[in-house]
C-alpha positions in Angstrom: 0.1 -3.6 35.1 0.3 0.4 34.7 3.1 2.4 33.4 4.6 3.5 36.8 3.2 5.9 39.1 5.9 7.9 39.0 6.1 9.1 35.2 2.0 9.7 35.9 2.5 13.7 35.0 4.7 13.0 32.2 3.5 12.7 28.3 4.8 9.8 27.0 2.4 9.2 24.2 1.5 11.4 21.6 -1.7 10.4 19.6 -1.9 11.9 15.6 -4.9 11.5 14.3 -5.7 13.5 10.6 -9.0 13.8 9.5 -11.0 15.2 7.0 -15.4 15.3 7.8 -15.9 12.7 9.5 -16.6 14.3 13.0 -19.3 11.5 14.4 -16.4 8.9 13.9 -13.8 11.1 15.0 -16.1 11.8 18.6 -16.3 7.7 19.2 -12.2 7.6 18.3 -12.0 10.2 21.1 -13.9 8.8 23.5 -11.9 5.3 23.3 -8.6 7.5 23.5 -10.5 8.7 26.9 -10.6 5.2 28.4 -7.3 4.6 27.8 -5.4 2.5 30.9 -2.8 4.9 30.7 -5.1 8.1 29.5 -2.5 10.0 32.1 0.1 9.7 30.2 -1.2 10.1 26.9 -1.9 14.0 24.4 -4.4 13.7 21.3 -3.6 15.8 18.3 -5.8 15.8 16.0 -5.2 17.5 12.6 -7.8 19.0 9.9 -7.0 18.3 6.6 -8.8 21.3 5.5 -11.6 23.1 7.5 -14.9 21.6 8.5 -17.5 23.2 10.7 -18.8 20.2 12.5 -15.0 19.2 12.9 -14.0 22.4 14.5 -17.1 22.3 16.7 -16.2 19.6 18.7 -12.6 21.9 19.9 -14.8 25.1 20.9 -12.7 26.1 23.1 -10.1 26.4 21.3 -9.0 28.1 18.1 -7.7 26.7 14.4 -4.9 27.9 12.8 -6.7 30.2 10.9 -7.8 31.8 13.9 -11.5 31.6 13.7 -12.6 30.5 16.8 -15.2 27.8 16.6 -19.0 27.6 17.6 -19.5 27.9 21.4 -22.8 25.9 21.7 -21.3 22.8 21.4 -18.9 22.7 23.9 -16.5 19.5 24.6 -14.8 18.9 27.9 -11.5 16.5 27.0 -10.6 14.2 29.8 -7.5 14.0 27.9 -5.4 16.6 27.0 -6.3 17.2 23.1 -4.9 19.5 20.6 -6.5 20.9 17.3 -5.2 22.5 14.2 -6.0 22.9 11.2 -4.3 22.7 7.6 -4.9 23.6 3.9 -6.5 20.9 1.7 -4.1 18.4 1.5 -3.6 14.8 2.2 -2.9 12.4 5.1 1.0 12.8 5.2 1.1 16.6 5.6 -1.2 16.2 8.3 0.4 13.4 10.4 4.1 15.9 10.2 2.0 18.7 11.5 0.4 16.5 14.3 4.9 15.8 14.8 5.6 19.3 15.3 3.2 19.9 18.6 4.0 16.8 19.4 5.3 16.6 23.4 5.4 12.7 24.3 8.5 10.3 24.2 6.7 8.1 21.6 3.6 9.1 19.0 0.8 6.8 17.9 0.0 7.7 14.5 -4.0 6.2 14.0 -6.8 7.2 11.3 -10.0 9.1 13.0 -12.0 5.6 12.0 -9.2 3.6 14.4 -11.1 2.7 17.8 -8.3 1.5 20.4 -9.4 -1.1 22.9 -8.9 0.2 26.5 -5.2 -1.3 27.1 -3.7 -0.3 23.4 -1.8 2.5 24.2 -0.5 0.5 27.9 0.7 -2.2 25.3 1.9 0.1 22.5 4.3 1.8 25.3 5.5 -1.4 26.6 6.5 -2.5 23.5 7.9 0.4 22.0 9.5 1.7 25.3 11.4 -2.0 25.3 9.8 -2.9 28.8 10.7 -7.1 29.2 7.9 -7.4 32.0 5.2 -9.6 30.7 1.5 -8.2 31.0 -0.7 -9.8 32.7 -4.1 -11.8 31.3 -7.8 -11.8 31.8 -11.0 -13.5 30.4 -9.5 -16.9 30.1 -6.1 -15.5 28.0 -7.8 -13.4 25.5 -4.9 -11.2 25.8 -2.0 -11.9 24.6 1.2 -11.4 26.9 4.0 -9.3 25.6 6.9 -12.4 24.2 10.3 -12.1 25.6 11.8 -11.4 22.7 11.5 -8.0 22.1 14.2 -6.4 19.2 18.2 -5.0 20.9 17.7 -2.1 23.1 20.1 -0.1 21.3 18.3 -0.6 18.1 15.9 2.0 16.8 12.1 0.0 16.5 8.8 0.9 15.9 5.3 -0.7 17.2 2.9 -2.3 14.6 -1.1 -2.9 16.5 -3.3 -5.5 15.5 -6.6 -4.0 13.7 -9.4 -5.6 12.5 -12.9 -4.7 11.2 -15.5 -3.3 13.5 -18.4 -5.5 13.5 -20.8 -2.2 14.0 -19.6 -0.9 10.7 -21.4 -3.7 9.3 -18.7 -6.0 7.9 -19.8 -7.3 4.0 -18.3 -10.0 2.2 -15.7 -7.7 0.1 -14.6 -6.5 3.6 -13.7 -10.0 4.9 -12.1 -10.8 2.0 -9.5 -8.2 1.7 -8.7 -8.6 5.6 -7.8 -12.3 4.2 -6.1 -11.6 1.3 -4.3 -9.0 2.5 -5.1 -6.1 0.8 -6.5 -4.4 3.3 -5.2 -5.8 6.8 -2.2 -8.0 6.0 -2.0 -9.6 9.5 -2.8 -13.0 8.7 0.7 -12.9 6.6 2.5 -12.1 9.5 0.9 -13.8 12.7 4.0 -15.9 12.8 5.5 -13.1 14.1 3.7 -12.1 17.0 5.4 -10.7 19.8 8.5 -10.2 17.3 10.4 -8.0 14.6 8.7 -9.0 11.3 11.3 -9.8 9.0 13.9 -6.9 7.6 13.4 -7.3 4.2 9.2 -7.4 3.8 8.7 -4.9 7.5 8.2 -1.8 5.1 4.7 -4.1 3.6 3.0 -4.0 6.9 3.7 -0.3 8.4 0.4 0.7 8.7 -0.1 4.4 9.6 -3.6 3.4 10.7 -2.3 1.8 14.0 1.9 2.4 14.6 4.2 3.6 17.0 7.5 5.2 17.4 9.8 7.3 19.1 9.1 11.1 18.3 12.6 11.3 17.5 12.1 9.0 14.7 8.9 10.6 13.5 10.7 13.8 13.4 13.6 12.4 11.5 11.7 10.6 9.2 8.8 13.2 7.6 6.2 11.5 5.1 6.0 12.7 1.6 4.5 15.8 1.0 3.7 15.6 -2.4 1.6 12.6 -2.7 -1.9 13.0 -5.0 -3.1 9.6 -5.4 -4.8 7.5 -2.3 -2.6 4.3 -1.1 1.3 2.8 -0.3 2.5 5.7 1.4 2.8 4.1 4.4 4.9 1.5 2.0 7.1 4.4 0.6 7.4 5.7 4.3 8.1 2.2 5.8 11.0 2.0 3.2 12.5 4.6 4.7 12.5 3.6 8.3 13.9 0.2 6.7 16.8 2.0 5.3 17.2 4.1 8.0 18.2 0.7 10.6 14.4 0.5 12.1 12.7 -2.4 12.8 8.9 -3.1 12.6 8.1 -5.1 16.1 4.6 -6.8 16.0 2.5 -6.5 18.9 -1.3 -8.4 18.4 -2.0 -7.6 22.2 -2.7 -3.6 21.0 -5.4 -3.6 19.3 -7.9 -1.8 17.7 -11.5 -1.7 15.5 -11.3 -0.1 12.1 -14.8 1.6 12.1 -15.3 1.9 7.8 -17.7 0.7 6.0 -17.0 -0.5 2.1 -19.1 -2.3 -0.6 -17.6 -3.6 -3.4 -18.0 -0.9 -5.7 -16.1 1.2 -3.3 -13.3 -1.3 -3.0 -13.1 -1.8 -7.1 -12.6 1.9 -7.2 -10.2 2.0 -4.3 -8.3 -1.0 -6.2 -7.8 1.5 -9.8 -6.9 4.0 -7.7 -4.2 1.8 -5.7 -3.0 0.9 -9.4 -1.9 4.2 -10.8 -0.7 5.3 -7.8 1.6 2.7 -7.5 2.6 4.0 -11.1 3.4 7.3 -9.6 5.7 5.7 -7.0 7.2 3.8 -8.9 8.2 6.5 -11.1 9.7 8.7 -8.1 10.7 6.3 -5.5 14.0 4.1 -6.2 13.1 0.5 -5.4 9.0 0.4 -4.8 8.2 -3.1 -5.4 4.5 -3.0 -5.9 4.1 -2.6 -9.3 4.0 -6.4 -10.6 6.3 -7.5 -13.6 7.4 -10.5 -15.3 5.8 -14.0 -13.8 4.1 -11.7 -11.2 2.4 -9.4 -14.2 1.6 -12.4 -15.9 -0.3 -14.3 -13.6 -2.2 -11.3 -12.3 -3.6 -11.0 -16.2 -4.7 -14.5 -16.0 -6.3 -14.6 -12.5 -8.1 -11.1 -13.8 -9.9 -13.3 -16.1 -11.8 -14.7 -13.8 -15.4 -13.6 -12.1 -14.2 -14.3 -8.3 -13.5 -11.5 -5.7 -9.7 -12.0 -6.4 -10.1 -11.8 -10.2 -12.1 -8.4 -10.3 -9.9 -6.7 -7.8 -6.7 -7.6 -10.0 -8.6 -6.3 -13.3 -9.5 -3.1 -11.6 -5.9 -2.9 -9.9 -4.3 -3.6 -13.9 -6.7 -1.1 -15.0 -5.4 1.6 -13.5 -2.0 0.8 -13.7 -2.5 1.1 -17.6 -4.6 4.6 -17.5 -1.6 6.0 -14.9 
């Protein structure tokens, strides 16, 4: 069931997508944007986090910020309309606010360049965030889900959380499936009560994922990340905290849904864990009530279970270990 005819030459979706050298992923993120059920109604910006040839190569006909127009042997034809820019070296945050200012649609879609939407994501994301009650319909024996009747008050602010999972083609090891279970990485499982509902006010801000959410623009515009992050990990935390306290609520929608195309061995996760740990020392430090860094029973029982040889134990000792050199 499409968005209606009539609103066909209207933007109604904005898609932000930062990235940083990774242009072969980017293209395929691109491309799935393309076959989008709603691709009519939908804008791409796409914003460099610092310049990169190949990057700029695939927007030839257009020019960065900088003004340097790109190569013109490798030109790309957009079926959708798609916007480029480019920043100074930064990080993630700056990028997604600069993606907000040429921003035209009702609602954005903020997604990572390694986030491949299934054809009907952006149909769903709009239905949800735009409050539409009408149930969508189903195909291959159910294996979508409808859109539940309960959807959050109308008058009430709310913001779209998709379902992602890993991409099999990215070659899924054992270290990946474990932190889609635990949480760590993809915290779904903790929250597939909810489906089709708000996820409860007072743990929403633990599951806004950047990689794959929705919201009105005026929301996004209001409600700026942090520009002066330095350490990978719980932005979108520190951000969803904010849209908490603000009166927004975090409505779950499985039947959007996506591939996260990134491959990670366990030495890349270990490291990723250290980092996560003195980062969350550096929030904690400059955001009043971040609730990540464990204490008391909580500190405790991470110290034992670090003790121990399994998956869960060496991600906690890594996690502790940067936490103490933060």
């Amino acid at each position: 069931m499409a968005i209606p005819d009539c609103l066909s030459c209207m933007v109604l979706l904005s898609i932000i997508i930062p990235t940083y050298r990774r242009p072969f992923t980017l293209l395929e993120c691109l491309k799935r944007i393309e076959r989008q059920t709603v691709a009519r109604e939908i804008e791409v910006i796409v914003v460099s986090d610092g310049h990169d040839d190949k990057t700029a190569a695939l927007f030839d006909k257009q020019k960065s910020q900088s003004g340097a127009a790109a190569p013109q042997d490798n030109h790309q034809e957009w079926n959708v309309p798609t916007h480029f820019f480019e920043i100074p070296k930064s990080q993630q945050g700056v990028a997604r606010n600069e993606g907000v200012k040429h921003a035209t649609g009702e609602y954005v879609l903020f997604i990572g360049d390694d986030t491949f939407l299934e054809s009907d994501a952006c149909e769903m994301h709009l239905r949800a965030v735009s409050g539409q009650r009408s149930a969508v319909s189903t195909n291959e024996a159910d294996r979508r889900s409808q859109i539940a009747d309960r959807l959050p008050d109308s008058h009430l602010p709310y913001a779209v959380l998709g379902f992602t999972t890993w991409d099999p083609a990215a070659h899924i090891t054992p270290v990946m499936r474990w932190l889609e279970k635990s949480g760590w990485q993809f915290g779904y499982p903790q929250i597939s009560r909810y489906s089709g509902q708000c996820i409860p006010e007072n743990i929403q801000h633990q599951f806004t994922y950047t990689s794959h959410i929705s919201l009105p623009l005026e929301i996004a515009k209001k409600l700026p990340f942090r520009t002066d992050v330095h350490l990978y990990g719980w932005e979108d935390i520190e951000w969803g905290m904010r849209l908490k306290n603000a009166g927004v609520r975090l409505f779950y929608e499985p039947a959007a849904k996506a591939l996260h195309h990134h491959h990670l061995t366990l030495e890349d996760s270990l490291k990723r864990m250290e980092t996560l740990g003195r980062s969350a020392i550096e929030f904690q430090k400059t955001v009043p009530g971040f609730d990540r860094v464990p204490t008391g029973w909580k500190l405790l029982a991470y110290r034992i279970f670090a003790m121990f040889p399994t998956m869960a134990g060496r991600h906690r000792r890594k996690f502790l270990a940067g936490i103490v050199r933060a």
